[in-house]
C-alpha positions as protocol buffer text, in pm:
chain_id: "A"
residue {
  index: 1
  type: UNK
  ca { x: -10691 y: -32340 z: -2599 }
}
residue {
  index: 2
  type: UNK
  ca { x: -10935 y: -32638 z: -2621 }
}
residue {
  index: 3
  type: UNK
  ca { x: -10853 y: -32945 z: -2622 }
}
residue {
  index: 4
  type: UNK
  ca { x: -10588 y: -33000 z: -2836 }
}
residue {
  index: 5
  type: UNK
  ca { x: -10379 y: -32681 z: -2639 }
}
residue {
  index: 6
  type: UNK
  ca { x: -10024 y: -32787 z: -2487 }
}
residue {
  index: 7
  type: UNK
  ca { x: -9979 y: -32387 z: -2368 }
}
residue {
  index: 8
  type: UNK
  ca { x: -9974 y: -32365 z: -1993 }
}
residue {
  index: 9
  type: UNK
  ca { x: -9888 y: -32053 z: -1814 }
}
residue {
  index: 10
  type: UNK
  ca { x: -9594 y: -32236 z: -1731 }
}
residue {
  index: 11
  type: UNK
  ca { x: -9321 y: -32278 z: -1963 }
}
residue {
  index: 12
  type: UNK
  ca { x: -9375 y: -32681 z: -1964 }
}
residue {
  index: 13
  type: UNK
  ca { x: -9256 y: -32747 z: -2342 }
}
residue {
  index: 14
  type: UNK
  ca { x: -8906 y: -32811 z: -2439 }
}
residue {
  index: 15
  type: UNK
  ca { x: -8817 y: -32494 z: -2612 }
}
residue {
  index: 16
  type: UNK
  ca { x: -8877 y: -32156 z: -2496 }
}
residue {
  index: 17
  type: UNK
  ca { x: -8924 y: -31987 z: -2783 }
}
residue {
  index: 18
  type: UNK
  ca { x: -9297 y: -31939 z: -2781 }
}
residue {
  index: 19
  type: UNK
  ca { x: -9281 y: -31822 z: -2401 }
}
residue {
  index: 20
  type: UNK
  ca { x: -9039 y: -31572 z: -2490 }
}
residue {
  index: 21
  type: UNK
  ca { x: -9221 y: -31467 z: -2816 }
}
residue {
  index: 22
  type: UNK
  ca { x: -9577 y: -31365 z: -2568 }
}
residue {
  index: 23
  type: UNK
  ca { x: -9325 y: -31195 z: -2353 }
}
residue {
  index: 24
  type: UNK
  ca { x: -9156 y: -30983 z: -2648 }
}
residue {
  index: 25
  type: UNK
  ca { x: -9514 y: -30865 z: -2763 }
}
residue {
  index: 26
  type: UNK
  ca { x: -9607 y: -30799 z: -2413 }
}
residue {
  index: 27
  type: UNK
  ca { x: -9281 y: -30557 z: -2313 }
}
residue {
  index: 28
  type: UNK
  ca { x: -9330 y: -30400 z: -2668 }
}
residue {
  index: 29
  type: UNK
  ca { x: -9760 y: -30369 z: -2683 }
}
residue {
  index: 30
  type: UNK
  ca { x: -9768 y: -30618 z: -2949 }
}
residue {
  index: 31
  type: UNK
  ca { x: -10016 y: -30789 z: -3061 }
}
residue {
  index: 32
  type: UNK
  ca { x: -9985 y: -31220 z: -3105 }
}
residue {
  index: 33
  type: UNK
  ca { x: -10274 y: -31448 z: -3279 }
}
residue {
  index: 34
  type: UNK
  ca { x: -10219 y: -31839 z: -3191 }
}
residue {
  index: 35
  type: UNK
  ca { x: -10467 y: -32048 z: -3410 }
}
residue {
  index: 36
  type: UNK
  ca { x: -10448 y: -32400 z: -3254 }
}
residue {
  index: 37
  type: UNK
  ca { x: -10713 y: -32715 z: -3216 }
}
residue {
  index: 38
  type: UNK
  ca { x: -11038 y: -32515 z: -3146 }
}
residue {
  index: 39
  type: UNK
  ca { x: -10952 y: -32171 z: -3011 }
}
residue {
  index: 40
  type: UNK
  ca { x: -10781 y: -31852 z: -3135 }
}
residue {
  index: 41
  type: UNK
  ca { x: -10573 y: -31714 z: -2841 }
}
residue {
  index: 42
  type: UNK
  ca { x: -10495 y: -31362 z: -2895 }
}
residue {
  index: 43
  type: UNK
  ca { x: -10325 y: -31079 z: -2673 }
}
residue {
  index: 44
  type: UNK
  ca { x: -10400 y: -30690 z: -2769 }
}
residue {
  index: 45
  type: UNK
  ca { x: -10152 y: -30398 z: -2700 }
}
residue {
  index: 46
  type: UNK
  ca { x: -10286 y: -30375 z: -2371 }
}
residue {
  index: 47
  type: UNK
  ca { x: -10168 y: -30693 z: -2269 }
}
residue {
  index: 48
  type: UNK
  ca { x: -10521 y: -30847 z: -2259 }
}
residue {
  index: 49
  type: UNK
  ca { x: -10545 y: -31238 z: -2302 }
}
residue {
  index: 50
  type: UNK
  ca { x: -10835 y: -31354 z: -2483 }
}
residue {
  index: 51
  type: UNK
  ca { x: -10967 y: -31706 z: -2565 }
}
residue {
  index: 52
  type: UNK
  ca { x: -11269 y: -31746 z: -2881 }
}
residue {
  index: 53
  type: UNK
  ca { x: -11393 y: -32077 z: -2996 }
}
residue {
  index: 54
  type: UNK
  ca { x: -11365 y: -32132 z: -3372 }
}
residue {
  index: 55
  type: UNK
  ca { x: -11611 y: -32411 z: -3412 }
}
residue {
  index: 56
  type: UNK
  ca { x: -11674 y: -32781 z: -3374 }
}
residue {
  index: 57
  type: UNK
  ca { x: -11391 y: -32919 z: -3580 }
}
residue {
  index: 58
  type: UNK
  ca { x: -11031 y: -32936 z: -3402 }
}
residue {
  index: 59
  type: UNK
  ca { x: -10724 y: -32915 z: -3553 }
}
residue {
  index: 60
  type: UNK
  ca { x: -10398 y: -33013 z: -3451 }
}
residue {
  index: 61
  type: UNK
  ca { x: -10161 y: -32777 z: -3547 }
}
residue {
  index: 62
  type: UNK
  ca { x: -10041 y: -32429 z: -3479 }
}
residue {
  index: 63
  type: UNK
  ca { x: -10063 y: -32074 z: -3658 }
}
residue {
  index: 64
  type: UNK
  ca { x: -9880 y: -31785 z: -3484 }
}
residue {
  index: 65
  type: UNK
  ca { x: -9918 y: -31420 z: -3595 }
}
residue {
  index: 66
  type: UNK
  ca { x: -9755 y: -31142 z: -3405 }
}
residue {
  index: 67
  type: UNK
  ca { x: -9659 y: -30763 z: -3473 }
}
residue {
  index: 68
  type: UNK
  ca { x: -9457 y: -30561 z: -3248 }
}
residue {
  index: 69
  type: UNK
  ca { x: -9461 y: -30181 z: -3241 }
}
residue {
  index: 70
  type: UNK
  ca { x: -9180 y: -29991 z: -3224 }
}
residue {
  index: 71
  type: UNK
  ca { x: -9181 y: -29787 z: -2911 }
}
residue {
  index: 72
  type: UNK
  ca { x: -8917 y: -29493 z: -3014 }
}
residue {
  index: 73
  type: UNK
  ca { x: -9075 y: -29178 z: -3157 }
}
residue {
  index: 74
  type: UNK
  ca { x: -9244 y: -29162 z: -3543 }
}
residue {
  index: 75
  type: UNK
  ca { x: -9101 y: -28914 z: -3766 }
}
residue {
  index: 76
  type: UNK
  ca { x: -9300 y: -28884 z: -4100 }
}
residue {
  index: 77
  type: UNK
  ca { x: -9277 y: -28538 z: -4305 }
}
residue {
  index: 78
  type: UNK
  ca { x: -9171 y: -28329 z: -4004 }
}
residue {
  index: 79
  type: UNK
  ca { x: -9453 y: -28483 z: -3773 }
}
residue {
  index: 80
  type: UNK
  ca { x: -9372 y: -28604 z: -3426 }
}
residue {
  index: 81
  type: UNK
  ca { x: -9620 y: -28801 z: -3231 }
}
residue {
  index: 82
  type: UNK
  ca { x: -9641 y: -29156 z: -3072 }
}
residue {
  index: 83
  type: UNK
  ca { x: -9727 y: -29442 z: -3288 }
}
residue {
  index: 84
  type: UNK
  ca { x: -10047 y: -29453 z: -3034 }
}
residue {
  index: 85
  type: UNK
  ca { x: -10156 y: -29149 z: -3057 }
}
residue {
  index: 86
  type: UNK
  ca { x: -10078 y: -29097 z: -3444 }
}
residue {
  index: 87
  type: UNK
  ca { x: -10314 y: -29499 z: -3502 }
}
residue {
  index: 88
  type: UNK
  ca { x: -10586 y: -29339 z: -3307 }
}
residue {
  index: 89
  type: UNK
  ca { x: -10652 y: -29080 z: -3468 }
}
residue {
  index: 90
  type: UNK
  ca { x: -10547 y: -29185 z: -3809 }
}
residue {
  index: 91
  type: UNK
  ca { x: -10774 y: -29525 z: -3778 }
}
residue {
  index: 92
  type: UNK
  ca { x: -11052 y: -29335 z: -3728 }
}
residue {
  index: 93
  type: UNK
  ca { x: -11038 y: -29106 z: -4008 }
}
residue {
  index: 94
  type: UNK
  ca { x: -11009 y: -29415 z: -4220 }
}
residue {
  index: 95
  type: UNK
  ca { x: -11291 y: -29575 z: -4031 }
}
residue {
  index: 96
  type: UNK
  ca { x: -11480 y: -29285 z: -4084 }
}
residue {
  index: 97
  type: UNK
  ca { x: -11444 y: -29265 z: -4438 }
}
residue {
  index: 98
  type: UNK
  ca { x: -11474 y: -29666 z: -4588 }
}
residue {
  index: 99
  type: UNK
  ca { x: -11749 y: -29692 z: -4317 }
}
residue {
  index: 100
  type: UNK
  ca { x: -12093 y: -29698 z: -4550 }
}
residue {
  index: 101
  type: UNK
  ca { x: -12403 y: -29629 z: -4397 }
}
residue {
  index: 102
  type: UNK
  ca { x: -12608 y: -29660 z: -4676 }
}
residue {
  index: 103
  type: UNK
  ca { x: -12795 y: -29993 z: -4803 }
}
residue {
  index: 104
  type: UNK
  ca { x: -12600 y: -30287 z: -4963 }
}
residue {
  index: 105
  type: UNK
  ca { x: -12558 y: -30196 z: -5347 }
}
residue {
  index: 106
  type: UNK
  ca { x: -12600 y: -30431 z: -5545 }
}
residue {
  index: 107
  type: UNK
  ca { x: -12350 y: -30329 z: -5813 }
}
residue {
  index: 108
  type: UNK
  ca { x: -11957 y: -30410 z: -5757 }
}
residue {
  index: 109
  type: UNK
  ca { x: -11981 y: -30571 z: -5386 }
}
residue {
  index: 110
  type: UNK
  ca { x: -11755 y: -30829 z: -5234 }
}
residue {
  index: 111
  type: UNK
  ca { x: -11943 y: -31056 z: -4940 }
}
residue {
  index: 112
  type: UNK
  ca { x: -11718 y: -31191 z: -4677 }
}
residue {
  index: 113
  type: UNK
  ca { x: -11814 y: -31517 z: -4557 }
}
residue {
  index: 114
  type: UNK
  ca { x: -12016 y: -31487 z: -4206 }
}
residue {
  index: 115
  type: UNK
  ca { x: -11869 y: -31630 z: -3896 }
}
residue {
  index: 116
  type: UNK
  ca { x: -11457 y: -31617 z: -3779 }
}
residue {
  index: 117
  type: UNK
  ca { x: -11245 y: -31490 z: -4047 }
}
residue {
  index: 118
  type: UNK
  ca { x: -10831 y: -31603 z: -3936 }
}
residue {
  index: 119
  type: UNK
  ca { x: -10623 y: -31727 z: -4252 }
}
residue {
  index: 120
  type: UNK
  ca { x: -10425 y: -31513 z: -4474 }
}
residue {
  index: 121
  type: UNK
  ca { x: -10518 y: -31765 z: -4701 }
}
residue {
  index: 122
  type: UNK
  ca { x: -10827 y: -31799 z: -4702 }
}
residue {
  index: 123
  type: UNK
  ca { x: -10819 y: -31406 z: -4738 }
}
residue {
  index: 124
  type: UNK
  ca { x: -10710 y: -31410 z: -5121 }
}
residue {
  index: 125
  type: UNK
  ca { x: -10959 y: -31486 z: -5322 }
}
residue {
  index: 126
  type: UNK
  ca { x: -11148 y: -31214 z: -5178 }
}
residue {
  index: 127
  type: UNK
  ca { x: -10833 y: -30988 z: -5222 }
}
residue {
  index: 128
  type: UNK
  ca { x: -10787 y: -31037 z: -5572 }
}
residue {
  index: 129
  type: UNK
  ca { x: -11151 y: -30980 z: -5653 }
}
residue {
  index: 130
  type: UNK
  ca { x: -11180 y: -30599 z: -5470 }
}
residue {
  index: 131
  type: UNK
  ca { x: -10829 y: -30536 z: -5630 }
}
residue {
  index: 132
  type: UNK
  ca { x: -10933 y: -30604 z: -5962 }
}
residue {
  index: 133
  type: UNK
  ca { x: -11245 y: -30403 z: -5910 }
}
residue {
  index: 134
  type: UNK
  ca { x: -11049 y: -30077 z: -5747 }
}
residue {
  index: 135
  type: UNK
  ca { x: -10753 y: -30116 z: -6076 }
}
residue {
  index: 136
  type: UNK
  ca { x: -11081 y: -30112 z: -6307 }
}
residue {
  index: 137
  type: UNK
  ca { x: -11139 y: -29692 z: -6381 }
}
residue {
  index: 138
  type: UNK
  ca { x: -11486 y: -29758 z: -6473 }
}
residue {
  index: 139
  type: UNK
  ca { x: -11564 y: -29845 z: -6103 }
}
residue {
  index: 140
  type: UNK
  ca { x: -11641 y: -29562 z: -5886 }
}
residue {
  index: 141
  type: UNK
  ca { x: -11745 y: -29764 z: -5553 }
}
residue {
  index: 142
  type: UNK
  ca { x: -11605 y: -30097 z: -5460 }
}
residue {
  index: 143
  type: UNK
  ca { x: -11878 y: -30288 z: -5132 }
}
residue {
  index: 144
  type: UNK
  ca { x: -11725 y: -30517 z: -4895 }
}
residue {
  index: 145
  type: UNK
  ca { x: -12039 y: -30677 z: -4718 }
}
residue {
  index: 146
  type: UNK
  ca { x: -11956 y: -30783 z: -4343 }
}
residue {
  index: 147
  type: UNK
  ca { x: -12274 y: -30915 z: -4263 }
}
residue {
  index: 148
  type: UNK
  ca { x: -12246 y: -31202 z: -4019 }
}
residue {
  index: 149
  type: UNK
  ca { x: -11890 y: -31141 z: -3986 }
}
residue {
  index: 150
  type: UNK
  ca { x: -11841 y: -31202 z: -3595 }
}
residue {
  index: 151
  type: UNK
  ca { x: -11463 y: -31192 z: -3598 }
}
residue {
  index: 152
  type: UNK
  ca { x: -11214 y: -31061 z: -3827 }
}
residue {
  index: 153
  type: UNK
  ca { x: -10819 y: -31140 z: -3753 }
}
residue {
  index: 154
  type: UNK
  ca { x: -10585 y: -30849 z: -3813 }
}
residue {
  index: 155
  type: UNK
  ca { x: -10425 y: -31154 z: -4065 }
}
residue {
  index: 156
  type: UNK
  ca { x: -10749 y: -31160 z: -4256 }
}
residue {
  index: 157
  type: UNK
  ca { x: -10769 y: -30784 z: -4278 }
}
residue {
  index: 158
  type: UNK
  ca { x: -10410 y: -30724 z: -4396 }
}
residue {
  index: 159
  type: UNK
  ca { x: -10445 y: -30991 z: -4652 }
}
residue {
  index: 160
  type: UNK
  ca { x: -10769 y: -30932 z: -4776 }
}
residue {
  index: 161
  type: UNK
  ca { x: -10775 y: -30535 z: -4814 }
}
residue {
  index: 162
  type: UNK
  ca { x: -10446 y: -30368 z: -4624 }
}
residue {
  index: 163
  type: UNK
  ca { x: -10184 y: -30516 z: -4870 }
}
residue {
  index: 164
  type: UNK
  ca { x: -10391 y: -30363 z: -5136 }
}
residue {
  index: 165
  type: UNK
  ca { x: -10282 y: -30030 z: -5037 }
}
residue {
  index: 166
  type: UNK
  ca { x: -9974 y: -30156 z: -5164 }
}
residue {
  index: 167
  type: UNK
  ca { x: -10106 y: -30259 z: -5511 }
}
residue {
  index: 168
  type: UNK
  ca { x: -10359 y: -29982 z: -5630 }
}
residue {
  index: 169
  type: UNK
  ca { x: -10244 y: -29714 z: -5367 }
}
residue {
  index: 170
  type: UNK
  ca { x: -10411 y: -29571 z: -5054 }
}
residue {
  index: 171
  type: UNK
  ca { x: -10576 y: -29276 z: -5203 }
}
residue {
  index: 172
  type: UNK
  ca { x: -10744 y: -29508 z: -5465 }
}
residue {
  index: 173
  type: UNK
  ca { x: -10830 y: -29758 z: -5192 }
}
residue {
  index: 174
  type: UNK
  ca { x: -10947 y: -29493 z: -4947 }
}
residue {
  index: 175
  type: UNK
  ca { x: -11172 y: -29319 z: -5271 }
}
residue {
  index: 176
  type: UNK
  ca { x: -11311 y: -29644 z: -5356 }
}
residue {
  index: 177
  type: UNK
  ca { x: -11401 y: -29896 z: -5072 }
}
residue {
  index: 178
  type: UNK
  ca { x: -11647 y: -29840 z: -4862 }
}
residue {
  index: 179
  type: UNK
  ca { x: -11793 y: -30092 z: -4617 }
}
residue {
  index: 180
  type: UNK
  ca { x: -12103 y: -30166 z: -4531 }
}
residue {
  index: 181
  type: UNK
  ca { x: -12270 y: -30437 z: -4211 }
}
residue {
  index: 182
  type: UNK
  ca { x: -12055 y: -30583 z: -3957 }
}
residue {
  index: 183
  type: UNK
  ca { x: -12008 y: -30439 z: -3587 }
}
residue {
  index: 184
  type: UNK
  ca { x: -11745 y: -30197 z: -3554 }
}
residue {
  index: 185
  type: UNK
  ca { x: -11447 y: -30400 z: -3425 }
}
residue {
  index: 186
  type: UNK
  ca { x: -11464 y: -30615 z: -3774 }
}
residue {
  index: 187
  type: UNK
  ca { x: -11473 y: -30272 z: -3932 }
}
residue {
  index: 188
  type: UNK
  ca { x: -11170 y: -30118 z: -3729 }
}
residue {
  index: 189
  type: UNK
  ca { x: -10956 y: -30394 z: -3805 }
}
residue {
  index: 190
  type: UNK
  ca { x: -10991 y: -30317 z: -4165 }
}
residue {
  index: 191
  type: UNK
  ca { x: -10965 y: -29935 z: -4090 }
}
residue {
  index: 192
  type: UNK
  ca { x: -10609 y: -30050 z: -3868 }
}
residue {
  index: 193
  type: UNK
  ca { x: -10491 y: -30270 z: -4151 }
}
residue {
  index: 194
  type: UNK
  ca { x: -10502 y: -29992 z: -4425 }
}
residue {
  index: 195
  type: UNK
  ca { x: -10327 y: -29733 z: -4158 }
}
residue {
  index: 196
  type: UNK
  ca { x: -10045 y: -29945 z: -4069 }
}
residue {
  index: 197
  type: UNK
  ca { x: -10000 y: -30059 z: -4485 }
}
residue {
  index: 198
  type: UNK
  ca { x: -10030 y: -29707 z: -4555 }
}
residue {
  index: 199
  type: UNK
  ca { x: -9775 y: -29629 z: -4265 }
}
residue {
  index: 200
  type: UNK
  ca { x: -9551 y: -29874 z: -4429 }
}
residue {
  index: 201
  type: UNK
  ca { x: -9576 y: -29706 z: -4774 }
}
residue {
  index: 202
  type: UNK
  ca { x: -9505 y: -29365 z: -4601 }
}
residue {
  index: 203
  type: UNK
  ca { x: -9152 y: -29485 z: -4416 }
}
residue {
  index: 204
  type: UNK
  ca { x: -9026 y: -29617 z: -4719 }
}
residue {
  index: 205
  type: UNK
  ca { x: -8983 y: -29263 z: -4896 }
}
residue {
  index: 206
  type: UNK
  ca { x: -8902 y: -29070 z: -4580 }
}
């Protein structure tokens, strides 16, 4: 993970905490984000390693993001599928719906910085300025532009706009936000962070 990695496929560091940790997310399709020196190091539900260059600068320190899936059954108001199957479709309806075609309007919209997008914090300001514009009733249509967004961590996305399902509500969020620019993997991750806050929201009055 550039030059300032220590990771090895080995397990060559004193602990074994972090070697267990990739091999919890792998037995249950997790998903692990490790921020370090130059390079994000991620691994997707499939398993699949992959290795993207942040920029110039190095750092020498270490961010680690992981969620694990449960891999029993979902039960949610007498319907049974897999948690795969249910996020599939489920993402894409959200997808579907924030997903603007349209132009950019001018009016009410929220530009995300262009390039890598990884910090939860550098994901608030942004997520206190669409949440004051979905709480305000005089809004009808709250723009997120993603143009020149390359890469947007599942961190980012949760903190930005999923954890706002939380604060104004996923129908409001759903009615309001729409998203315009960006490819569509910067625009799923925002779809998948909304499903699995809204997800959240749903267990806790089952």
């Amino acid at each position: 993970m550039g030059s300032a990695a220590r990771y090895r496929n080995e397990n060559n560091h004193q602990g074994f905490g972090l070697a267990e940790l990739m091999k919890l997310v792998r037995n249950h399709h997790g998903e692990l984000e490790i921020a370090s020196g130059d390079t994000l190091y991620t691994i997707d539900k499939t398993g699949r390693e992959n290795y993207r260059k942040q920029g110039s600068w190095e750092w020498q320190g270490v961010i680690i993001s992981c969620r694990l899936y449960l891999t029993c059954r979902l039960y949610l108001k007498g319907l049974r599928e897999t948690p795969e199957h249910t996020e599939n479709n489920e993402v894409n309806q959200i997808l579907n719906i924030i997903s603007w075609g349209g132009s950019t309007m001018a009016n009410n919209t929220i530009r995300f910085p262009s390039g890598s997008l990884s910090s939860r914090a550098a994901a608030h300001p942004y997520r206190d300025a669409i949440g004051e514009l979905l709480a305000d009733d005089s809004v009808a249509t709250v723009t997120v532009n993603l143009d020149g967004v390359e890469y947007l961590s599942k961190s980012f996305a949760d903190e930005s706009i999923g954890v706002l399902v939380r604060f104004c509500g996923y129908d409001t969020l759903i009615r309001k936000l729409r998203l315009v620019g960006g490819n569509r993997d910067v625009q799923k991750s925002i779809a998948e962070a909304i499903y699995i806050r809204q997800q959240e929201a749903l267990a806790e009055t089952v």
